[in-house]
C-alpha positions in Angstrom: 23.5 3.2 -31.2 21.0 5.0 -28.6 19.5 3.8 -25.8 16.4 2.7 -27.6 18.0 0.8 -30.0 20.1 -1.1 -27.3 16.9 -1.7 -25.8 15.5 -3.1 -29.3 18.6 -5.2 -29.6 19.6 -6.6 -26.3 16.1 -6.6 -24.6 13.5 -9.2 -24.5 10.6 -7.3 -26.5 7.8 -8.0 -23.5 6.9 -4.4 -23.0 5.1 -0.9 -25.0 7.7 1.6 -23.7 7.0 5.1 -24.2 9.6 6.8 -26.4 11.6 8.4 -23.3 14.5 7.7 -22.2 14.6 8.7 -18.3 17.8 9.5 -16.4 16.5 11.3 -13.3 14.2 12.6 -11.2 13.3 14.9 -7.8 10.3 15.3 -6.2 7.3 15.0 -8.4 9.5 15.5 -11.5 11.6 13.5 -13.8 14.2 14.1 -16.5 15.0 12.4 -20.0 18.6 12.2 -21.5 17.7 15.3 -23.5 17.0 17.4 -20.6 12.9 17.7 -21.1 10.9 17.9 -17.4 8.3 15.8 -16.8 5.8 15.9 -14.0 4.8 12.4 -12.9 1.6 11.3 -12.0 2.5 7.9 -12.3 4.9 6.7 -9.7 6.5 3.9 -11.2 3.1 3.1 -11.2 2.1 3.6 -7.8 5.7 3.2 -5.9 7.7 6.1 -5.7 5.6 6.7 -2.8 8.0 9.5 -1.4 9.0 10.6 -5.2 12.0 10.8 -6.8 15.4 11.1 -4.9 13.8 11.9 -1.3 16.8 12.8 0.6 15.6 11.1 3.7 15.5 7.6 1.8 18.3 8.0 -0.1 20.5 8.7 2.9 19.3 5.8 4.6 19.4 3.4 1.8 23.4 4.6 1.7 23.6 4.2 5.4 22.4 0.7 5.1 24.3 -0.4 1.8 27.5 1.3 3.4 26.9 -1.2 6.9 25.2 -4.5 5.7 23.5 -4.9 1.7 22.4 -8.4 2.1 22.5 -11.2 4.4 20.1 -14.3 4.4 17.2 -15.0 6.3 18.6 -17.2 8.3 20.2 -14.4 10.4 18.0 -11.5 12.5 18.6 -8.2 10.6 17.6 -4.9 12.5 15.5 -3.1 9.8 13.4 -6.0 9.0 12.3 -6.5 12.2 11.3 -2.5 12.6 9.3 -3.0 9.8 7.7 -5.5 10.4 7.0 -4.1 14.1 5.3 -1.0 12.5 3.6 -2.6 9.9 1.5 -5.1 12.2 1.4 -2.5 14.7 -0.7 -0.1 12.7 -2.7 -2.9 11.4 -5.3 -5.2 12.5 -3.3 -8.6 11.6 -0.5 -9.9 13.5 2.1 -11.7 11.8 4.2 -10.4 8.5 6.2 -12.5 6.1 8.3 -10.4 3.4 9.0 -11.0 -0.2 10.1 -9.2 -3.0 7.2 -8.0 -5.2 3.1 -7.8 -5.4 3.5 -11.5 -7.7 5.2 -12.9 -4.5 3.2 -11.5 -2.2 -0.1 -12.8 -3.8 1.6 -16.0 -3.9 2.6 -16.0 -0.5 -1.1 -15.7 0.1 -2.4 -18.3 -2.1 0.4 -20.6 -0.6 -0.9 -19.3 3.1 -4.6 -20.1 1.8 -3.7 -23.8 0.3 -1.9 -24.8 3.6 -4.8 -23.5 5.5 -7.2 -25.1 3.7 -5.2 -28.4 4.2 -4.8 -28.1 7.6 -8.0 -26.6 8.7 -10.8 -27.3 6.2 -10.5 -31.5 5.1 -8.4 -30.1 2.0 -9.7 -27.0 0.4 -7.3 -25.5 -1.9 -9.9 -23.2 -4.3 -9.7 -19.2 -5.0 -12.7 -17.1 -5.4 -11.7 -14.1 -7.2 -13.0 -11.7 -9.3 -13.2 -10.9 -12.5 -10.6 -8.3 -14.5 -8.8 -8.4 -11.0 -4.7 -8.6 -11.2 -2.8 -10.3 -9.0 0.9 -10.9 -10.8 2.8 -12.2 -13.2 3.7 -16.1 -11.8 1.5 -18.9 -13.6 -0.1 -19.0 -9.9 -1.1 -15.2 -10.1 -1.9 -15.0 -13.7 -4.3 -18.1 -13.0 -5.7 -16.1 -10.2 -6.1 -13.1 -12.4 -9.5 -12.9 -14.0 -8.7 -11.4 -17.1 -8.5 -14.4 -19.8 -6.0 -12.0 -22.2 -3.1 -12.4 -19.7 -3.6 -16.2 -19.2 -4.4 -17.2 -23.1 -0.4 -17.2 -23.7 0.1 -19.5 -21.2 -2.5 -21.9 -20.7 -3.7 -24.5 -19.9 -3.6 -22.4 -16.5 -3.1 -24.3 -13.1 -6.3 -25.4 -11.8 -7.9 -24.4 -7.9 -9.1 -20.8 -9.3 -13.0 -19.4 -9.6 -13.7 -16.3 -11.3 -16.7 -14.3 -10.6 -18.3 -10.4 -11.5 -16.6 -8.0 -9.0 -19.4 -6.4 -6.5 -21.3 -9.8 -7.0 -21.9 -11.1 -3.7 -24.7 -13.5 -4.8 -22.1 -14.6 -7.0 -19.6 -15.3 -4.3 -21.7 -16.8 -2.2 -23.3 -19.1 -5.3 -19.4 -20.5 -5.3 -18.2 -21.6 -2.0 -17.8 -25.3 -1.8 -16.3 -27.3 0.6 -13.5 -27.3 -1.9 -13.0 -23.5 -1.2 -10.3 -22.2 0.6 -10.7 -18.3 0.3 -12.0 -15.6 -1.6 -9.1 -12.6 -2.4 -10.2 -9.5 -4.4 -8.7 -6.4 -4.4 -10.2 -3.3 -3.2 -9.7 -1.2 -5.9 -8.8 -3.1 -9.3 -5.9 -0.8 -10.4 -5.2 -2.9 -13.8 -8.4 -2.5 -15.1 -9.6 0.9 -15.1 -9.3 1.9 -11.2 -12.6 -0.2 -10.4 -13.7 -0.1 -7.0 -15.4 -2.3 -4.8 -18.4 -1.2 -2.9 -18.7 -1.1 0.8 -21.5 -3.1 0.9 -20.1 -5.9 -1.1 -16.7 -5.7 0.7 -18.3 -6.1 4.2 -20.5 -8.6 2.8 -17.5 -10.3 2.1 -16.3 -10.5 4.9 -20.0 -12.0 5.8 -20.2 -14.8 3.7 -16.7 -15.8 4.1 -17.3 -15.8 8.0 -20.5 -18.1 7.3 -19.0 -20.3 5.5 -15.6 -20.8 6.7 -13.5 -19.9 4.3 -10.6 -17.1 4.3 -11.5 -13.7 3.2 -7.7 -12.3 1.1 -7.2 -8.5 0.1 -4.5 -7.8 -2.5 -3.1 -4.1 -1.4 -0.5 -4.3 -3.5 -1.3 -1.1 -4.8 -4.1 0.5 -2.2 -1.9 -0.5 0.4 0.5 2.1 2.6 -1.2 5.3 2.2 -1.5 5.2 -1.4 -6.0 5.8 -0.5 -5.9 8.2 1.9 -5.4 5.1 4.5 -2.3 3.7 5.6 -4.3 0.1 4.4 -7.2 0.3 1.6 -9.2 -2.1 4.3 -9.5 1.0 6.3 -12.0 3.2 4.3 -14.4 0.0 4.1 -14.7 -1.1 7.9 -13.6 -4.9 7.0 -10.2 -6.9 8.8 -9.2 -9.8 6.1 -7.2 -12.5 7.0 -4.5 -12.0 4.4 -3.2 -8.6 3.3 -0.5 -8.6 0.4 1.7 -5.5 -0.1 4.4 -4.1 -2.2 4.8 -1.4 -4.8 4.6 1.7 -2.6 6.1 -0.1 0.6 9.8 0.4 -0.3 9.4 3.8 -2.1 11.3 2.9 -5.2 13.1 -0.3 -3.4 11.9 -3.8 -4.3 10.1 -5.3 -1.8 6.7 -7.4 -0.7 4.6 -8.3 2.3 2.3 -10.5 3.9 0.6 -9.8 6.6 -1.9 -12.5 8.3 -4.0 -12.9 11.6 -2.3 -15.4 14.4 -5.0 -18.0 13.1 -3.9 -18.8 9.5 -0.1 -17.7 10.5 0.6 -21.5 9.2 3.3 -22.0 7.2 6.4 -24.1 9.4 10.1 -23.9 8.6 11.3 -24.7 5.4 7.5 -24.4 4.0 8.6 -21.0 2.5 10.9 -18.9 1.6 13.0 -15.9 0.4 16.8 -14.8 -0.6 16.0 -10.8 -1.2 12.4 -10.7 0.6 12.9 -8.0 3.7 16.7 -7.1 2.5 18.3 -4.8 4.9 18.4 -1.9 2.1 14.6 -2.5 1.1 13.5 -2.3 4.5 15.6 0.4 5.4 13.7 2.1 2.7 10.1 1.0 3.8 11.2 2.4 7.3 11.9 6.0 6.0 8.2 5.4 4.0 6.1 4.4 6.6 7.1 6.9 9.3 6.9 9.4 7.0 3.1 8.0 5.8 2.3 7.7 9.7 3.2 10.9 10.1 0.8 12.9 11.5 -1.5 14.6 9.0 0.2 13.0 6.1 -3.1 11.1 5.2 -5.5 14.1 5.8 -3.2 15.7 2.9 -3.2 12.5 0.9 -7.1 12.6 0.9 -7.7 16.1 0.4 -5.2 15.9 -3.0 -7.3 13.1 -3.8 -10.3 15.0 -3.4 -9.3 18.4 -5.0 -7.7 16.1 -8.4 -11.3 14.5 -8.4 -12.8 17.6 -8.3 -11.6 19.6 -11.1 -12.0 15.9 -13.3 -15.6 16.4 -12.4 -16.1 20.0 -13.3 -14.6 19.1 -16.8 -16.6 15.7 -17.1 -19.9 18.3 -16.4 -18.3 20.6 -18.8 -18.7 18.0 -21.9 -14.3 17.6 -22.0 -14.5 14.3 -23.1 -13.9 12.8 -19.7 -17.6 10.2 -18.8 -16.4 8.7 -15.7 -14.4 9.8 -12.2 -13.4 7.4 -9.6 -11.0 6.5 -7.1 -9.7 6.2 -3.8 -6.9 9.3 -2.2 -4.4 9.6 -4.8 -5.5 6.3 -6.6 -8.0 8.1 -9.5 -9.2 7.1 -12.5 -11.2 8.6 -15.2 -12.9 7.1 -18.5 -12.4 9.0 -21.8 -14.6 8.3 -24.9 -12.7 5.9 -26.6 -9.4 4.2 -26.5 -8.2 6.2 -29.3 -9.4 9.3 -27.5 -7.6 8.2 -24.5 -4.4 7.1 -26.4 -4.2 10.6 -27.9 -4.4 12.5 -24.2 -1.5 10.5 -23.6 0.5 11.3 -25.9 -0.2 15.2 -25.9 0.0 15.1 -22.3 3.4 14.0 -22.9 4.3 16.7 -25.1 3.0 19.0 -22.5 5.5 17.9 -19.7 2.8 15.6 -17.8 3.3 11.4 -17.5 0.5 9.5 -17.6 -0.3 6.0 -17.9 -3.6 4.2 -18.7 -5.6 1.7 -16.7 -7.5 -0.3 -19.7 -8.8 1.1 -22.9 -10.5 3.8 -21.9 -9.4 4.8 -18.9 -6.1 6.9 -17.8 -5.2 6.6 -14.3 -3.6 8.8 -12.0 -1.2 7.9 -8.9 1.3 10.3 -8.3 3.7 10.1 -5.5 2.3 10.7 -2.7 4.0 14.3 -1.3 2.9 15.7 -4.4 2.1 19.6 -4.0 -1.2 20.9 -4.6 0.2 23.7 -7.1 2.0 20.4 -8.7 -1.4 18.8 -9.4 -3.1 22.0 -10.9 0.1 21.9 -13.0 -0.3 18.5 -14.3 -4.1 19.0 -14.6 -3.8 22.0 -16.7 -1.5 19.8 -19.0 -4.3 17.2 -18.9 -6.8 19.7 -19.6 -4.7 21.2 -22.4 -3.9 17.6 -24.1 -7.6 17.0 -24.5 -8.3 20.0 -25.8 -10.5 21.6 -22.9 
């Protein structure tokens, strides 16, 4: 029985998995248990920050499993506090709480949020957020997701949550009540097509939540730690929340989450919260190796000007009629629209056959978010497979 089978057999059926076996990887590239190269501009969607088998992480993820794996958080562990030193360091918030994942870190916030709202505002427990956002996979996050084909399965959803057109400040505004305890939106909506929020709405945000008292939430689970050009998405739009969550490309391949909060909603009190894995020694000794290699100097010029040069040549083939009708995106979070689904199914697939990963980002779109020390001449690779599967 192959691998695919077993997976048909043994595995609960809840995902489309491409038919590829993968076994390994270096760098930018990745391997199948037939021996075909792949180039990845996917990133475990947006998490192998460092790509594939980065000697510097690997050798201090051995370093750490070899000294201490685990160990609860009832005990002071060495790399968790590093991180968390670095991460509110370079960061305009001041207190960090880990976890394992972007679903528990969105929780987190909405439990941060709920306490706060107890505590500070007579009882206010109600999310703004916006519509086709994506904030997990818990009944709490998928309630909080505004995208009614990932809740449908599970309703009735829990109740507290108000969903409203992204870049609609009027609409924002239209649905603070006392009953509201923060708005949370995320920067760029990775799930559905790479949509981005505009500057002027973001700041406006941070406006209207001010006037009214009520906590202003980005989810950077995936525009967080350099993946934007930034080491934090909040950066390129001038704005400090009061809640960042984190995760995917924070542990470079390693599972793990974060919170990080101003002093003033810092709220929750012992026992209020909690975590077995969140901020594991190994995990954080990961993160470590990614952030001081993202903070590194000129790391994020290079991140932006990949960015830059993959939007580029989308654009001269989007003027060129190559079925591409949309380019957007953030540093080396980009997304482009294709004609149709079908059309956008098909470059998949060909692209595939051509040695090139890619992903989509709703029906139309196909996203791109390679790790982040991709090469140029690596990009111009993958592109000219891109170029080639749809047929430019």
């Amino acid at each position: 029985m192959g691998w695919q089978e077993l997976e048909a057999r043994y595995y609960h059926q809840a995902f489309r998995r491409f038919p590829v076996t993968l076994v390994r990887g270096e760098g930018s590239r990745l391997w199948d248990d037939e021996g075909n190269s792949y180039l990845d501009f996917t990133a475990g969607i947006a998490v192998t920050t460092l790509g594939h088998g980065d000697p510097q992480l690997c050798e201090a993820v051995a370093d750490q499993v070899r000294s201490l794996a685990h160990i609860s958080n009832l005990f002071y562990t060495t790399p968790q506090l590093e991180v968390a030193q670095r991460l509110v360091d370079n960061s305009a918030l001041d207190r960090v709480f880990f976890v394992n994942s972007g679903a528990e870190a969105s929780e987190t916030c909405l439990k941060i949020a709920r306490k706060w709202g107890r505590t500070q505002r007579d009882g206010a427990y109600e999310v703004i957020t916006a519509e086709h956002g994506f904030h997990g996979r818990t009944i709490a996050t998928t309630a909080a997701t505004g995208t009614p084909a990932y809740q449908e399965p599970f309703a009735p959803m829990p109740s507290g949550f108000t969903h409203v057109p992204l870049n609609d400040l009027d609409a924002v505004d239209d649905s603070i009540s006392a009953a509201t305890a923060a708005v949370m939106v995320e920067l760029v909506q990775g799930e559905s097509g790479v949509r981005m929020a505009d500057v002027d709405y973001v700041q406006g945000l941070r406006r209207v939540c001010d006037e009214h008292g009520v906590l202003l939430i980005f989810d950077e689970v995936q525009t967080g730690i350099g993946r934007t050009g930034r080491l934090f998405g909040y950066e390129n739009f001038g704005v400090t929340p009061d809640l960042i969550g984190l995760a995917k490309g924070l542990g470079g391949g390693l599972p793990i989450g974060a919170v990080l909060s101003s002093e003033t909603v810092s709220v929750l009190a012992p026992g209020e919260h909690g975590s077995t894995f969140g901020g594991s020694p190994v995990a954080c000794a990961a993160a470590r190796v990614v952030l001081d290699r993202v903070m590194a100097p000129g790391f994020l010029d290079e991140v932006r000007a990949k960015g830059e040069h993959v939007q580029a040549r989308l654009r001269d083939g989007a003027g060129r009629g190559d079925r591409i009708t949309d380019v957007r995106g953030l540093g080396l979070m980009i997304g482009f629209d294709l004609e149709s689904e079908d059309v956008a199914t098909d470059v998949v697939e060909k692209a595939r056959s051509n040695g090139l990963l890619l992903i989509k980002a709703g029906p139309e779109t196909i996203r791109i978010v390679p790790p982040l020390t991709i090469t140029l001449d690596e990009l111009d690779e993958g592109l000219d497979a891109l170029d080639a599967a749809r047929g430019a």
